[in-house]
C-alpha positions in Angstrom: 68.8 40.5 130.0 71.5 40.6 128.1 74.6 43.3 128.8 75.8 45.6 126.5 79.6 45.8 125.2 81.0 48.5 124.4 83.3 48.3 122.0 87.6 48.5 123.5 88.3 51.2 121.2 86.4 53.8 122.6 88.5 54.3 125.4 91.2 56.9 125.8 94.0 54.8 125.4 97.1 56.2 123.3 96.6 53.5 120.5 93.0 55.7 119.6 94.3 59.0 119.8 96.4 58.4 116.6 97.1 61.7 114.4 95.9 64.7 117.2 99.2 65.3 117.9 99.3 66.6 114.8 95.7 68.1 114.2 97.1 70.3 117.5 100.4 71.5 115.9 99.0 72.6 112.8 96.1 74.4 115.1 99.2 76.2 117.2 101.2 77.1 113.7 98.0 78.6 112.4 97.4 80.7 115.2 101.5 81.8 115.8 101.6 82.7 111.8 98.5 84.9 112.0 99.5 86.7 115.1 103.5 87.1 113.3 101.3 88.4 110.3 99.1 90.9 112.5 102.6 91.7 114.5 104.2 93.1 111.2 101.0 94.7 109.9 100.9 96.7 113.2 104.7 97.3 113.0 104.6 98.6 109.6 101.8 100.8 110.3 103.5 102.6 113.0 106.5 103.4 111.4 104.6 104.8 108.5 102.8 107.3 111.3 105.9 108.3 112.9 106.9 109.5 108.9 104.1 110.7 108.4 104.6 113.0 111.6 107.9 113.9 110.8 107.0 115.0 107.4 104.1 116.9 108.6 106.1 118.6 111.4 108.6 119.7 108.6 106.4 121.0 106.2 104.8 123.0 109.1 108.3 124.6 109.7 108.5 125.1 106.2 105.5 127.3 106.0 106.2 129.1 109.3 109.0 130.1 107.6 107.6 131.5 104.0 104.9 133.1 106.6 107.9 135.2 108.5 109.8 135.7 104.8 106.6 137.2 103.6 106.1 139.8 106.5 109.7 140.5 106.5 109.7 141.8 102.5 106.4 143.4 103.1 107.5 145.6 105.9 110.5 146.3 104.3 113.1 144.2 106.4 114.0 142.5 103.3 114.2 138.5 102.6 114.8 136.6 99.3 112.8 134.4 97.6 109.2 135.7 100.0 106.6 134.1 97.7 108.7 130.7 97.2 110.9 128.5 97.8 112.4 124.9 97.5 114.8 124.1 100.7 117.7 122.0 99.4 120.8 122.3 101.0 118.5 122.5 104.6 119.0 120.2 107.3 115.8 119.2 108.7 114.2 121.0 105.5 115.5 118.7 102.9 113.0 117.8 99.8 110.0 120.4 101.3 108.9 123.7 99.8 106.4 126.9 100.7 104.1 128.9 98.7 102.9 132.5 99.8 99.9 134.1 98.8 99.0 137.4 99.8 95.2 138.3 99.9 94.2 141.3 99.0 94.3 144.4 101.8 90.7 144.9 103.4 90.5 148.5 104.2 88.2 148.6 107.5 87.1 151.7 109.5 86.1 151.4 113.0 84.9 154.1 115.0 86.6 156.7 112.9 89.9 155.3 112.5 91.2 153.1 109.7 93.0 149.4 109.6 93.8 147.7 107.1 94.4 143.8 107.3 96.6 142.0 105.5 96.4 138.0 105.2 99.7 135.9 104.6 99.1 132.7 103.5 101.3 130.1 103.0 101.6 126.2 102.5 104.8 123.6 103.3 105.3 120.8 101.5 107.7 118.1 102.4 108.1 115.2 100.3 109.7 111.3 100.9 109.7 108.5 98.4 106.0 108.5 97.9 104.6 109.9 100.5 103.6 114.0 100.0 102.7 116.2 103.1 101.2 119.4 103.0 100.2 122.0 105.9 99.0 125.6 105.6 99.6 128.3 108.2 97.7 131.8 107.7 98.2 135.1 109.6 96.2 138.3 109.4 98.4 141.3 110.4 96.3 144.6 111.4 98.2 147.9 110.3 96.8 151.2 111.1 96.1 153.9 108.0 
């Protein structure tokens, strides 16, 4: 019978590997630009947490402290601005804010004596460039009539 020939240029020599160099750099560059691209994604991301965290611890401080203004005025121990308040000159309490709201007494009676609650609430608000964070802290304070 007759032998088959395969033909030379199947072979692995260098002259038929001609462009996979380059089919293999642009494969690499590829996969290095999408992993710089998911990189500063994930960078960006964290940093905007870490604000966010910031902001939300301040404006937590912010409305502990319209909470303990509030009390203070209602028991008589006296403290400006207890329903509001914008913090300017503040460090650490620069750009935030609190509201107070005071719910209305509840007059209770248990066992023949009387309480009345109160209920402070009050919200911090802390602001930076765009971003706006708001907590809310409540108390309930339990005076006897």
């Amino acid at each position: 019978m007759y032998r088959k020939r395969y033909p030379q240029n199947f072979s692995a020599a260098p002259r038929s590997q001609h462009g996979s160099m380059l089919v293999i750099a642009l494969f690499v560059i590829i996969v290095l630009a999408l992993l710089g691209q998911t990189m500063t994604r994930l960078l960006s991301s964290s940093s905007e947490n870490t604000v966010h965290e910031v902001l939300g611890q301040r404006a937590i401080n912010a409305a502990k402290s319209g909470i303990e203004c509030a009390v203070a005025a209602n028991f008589g121990l006296g403290c400006p601005d207890n329903l509001s308040k914008e913090f300017s000159g503040v460090n650490g309490l620069k750009d935030c804010s609190y509201n107070v709201t005071l719910a209305p007494p509840k007059n209770i009676t248990d066992d023949g004596e009387s309480f009345t609650y109160l209920t402070f609430t009050s919200v911090g608000q802390c602001t930076a460039g765009k971003m706006n964070v708001s907590r809310t802290v409540y108390i309930t304070v339990m005076l006897p009539t």
